[in-house]
N, C-alpha and C positions, 0 to 999 in steps of 0.2 A: 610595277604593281600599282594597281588605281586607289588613290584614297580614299576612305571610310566616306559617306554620304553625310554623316553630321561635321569633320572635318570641312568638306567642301562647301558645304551650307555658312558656316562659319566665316570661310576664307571669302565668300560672295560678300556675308554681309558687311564686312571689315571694309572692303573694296567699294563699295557701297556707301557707306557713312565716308566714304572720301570723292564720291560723287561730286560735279560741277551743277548739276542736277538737282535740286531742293527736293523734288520730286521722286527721286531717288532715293536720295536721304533718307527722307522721311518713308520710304518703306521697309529700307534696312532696316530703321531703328525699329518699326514696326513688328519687323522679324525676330529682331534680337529679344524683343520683348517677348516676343508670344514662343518662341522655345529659348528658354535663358543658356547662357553660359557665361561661366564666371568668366572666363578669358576673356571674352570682348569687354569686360568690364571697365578695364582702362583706358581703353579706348572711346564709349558710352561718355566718359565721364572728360577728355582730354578734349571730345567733341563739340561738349557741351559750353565749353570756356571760348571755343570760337564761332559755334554756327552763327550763324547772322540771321536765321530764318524762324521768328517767334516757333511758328508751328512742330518745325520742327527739332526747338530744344523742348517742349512742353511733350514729345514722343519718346525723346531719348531721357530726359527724366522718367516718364512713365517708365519706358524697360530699366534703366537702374533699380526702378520700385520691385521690378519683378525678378529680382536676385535677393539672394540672401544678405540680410544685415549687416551679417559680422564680414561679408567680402566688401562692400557698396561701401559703408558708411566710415572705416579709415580714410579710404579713397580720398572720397568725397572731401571731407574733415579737412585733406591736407591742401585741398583749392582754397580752403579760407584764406589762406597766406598768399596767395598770386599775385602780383599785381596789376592783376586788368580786372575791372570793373566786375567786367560778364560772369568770370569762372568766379569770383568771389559770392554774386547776386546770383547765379545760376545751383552754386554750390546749396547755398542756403534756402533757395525754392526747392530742391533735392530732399534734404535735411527735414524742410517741415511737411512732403509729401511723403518718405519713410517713415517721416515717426516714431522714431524708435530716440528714448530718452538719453540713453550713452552718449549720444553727442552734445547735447546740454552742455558742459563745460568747455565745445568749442565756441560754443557762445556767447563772444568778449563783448564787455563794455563799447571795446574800440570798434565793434562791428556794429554796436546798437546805434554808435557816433560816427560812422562812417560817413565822408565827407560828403560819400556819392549818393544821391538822392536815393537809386534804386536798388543799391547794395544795402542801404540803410532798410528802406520798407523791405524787403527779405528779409533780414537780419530781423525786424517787427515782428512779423506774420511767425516765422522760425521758430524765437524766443516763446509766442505766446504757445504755440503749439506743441513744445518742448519741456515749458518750465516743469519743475518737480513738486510735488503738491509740498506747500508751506514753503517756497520761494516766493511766489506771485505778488505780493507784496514788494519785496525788494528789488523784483524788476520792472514792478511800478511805478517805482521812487526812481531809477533805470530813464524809462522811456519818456517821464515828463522833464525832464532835464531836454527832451527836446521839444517841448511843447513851442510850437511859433514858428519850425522851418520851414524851408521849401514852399511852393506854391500848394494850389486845393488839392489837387491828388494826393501829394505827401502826407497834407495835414489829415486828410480822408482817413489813408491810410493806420496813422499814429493815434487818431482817436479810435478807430475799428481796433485798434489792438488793446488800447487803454480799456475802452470798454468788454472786449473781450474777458477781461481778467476779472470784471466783476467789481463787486464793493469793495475790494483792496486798493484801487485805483484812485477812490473817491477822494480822499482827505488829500492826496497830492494834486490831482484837478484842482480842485477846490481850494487849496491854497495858491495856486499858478491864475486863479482867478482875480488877484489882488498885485500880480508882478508887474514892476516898475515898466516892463517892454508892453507898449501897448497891443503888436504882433501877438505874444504869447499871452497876455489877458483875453483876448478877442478868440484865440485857438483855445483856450480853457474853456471858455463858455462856449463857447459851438459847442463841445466835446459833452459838457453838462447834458445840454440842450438836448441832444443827439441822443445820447443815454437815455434823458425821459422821454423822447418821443420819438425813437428811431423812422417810422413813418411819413413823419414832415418831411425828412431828407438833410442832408449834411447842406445845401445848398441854403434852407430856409434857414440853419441853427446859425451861420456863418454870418445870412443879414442880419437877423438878430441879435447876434452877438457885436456884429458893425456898431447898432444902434446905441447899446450898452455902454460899450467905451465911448462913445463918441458923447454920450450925456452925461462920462464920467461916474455910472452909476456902479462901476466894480463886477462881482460875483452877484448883485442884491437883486437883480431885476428882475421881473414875473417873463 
């Protein structure tokens, strides 16, 4: 007896997301997106933790998005805990394109402190996209605790989230504009800068802020 054509569509695409192929890959996932099923959802998401091929982990998150919540998002949740980099940062770019708030309290301190530059900005972007209205303040006070790491991208990053959050963010900038580490004085005041004039660009706030500490002038400078 020949099997059912949605079984066989399934078993292709499984076969598929284990292609040598990127090219392949990435049509499976293509597939799995555009008619879902929860079974390959394990699989979607086991994927995810090793492709090597930007393109197409940004396809196989997209069809994760296109299953239901309540299947996707334990899954998911349980890649926090991995220990490779990718399934951790991948888990969490997952997370903040569902959108669905229940995952919020996978959303550790230890992830917002994540050693790994790229697990960390996930874990950012995630949090600000997640938080629960009247948190956003104390994940403010959260993410300036790392106000000054990583190189420009990170810091990019960390202020796009800071500022994200709005006037809750402000009084911890603002105080991180007077911290003893020159690094994170300097990443404060960009971040100011940024906020009033998002248009200059993170590039201009950064010399700017170069200028500041370097005259010693603090948080105070026009």
């Amino acid at each position: 007896m020949s099997m059912p054509e949605e079984d066989t569509s399934t078993e292709r695409a499984l076969q598929g997301l284990e292609s040598s192929n990127s090219s392949v890959r990435l049509q499976a996932a293509l597939a799995v997106g555009t008619g879902p099923d929860p079974r390959v959802v394990d699989k979607l998401v086991e994927r995810c933790a090793v492709e090597p091929d930007f393109y197409v982990r940004e396809i196989l998150t997209w069809a994760l998005t296109r299953h239901s919540p309540a299947v996707t998002v334990p899954k998911v949740v349980g890649e926090l805990r991995a220990e490779g980099a990718q399934a951790r940062s991948q888990a969490l770019h997952t997370l903040s394109k569902i959108g669905d708030r229940r995952a919020w309290p996978a959303i550790t301190r230890a992830l917002l402190a994540d050693a790994d530059d790229e697990v960390a900005r996930s874990a950012w972007r995630a949090a600000v996209a997640l938080v629960p209205e009247g948190e956003e303040a104390e994940l403010a006070g959260v993410l300036a605790t790392q106000l000054g790491r990583g190189e420009r991208e990170t810091q990019l990053s960390l202020s796009r989230a800071l500022i994200a959050l709005g006037e809750v963010s402000a009084p911890m900038v603002r105080a991180a504009t007077t911290d003893a580490d020159p690094r994170v004085r300097q990443h404060a005041i960009a971040t100011e800068r940024l906020s009033r004039d998002p248009d200059a660009g993170f590039e201009f706030a950064v010399e700017e802020a170069k200028r500041i500490v370097a005259l010693g002038a603090g948080g105070q400078g026009s």
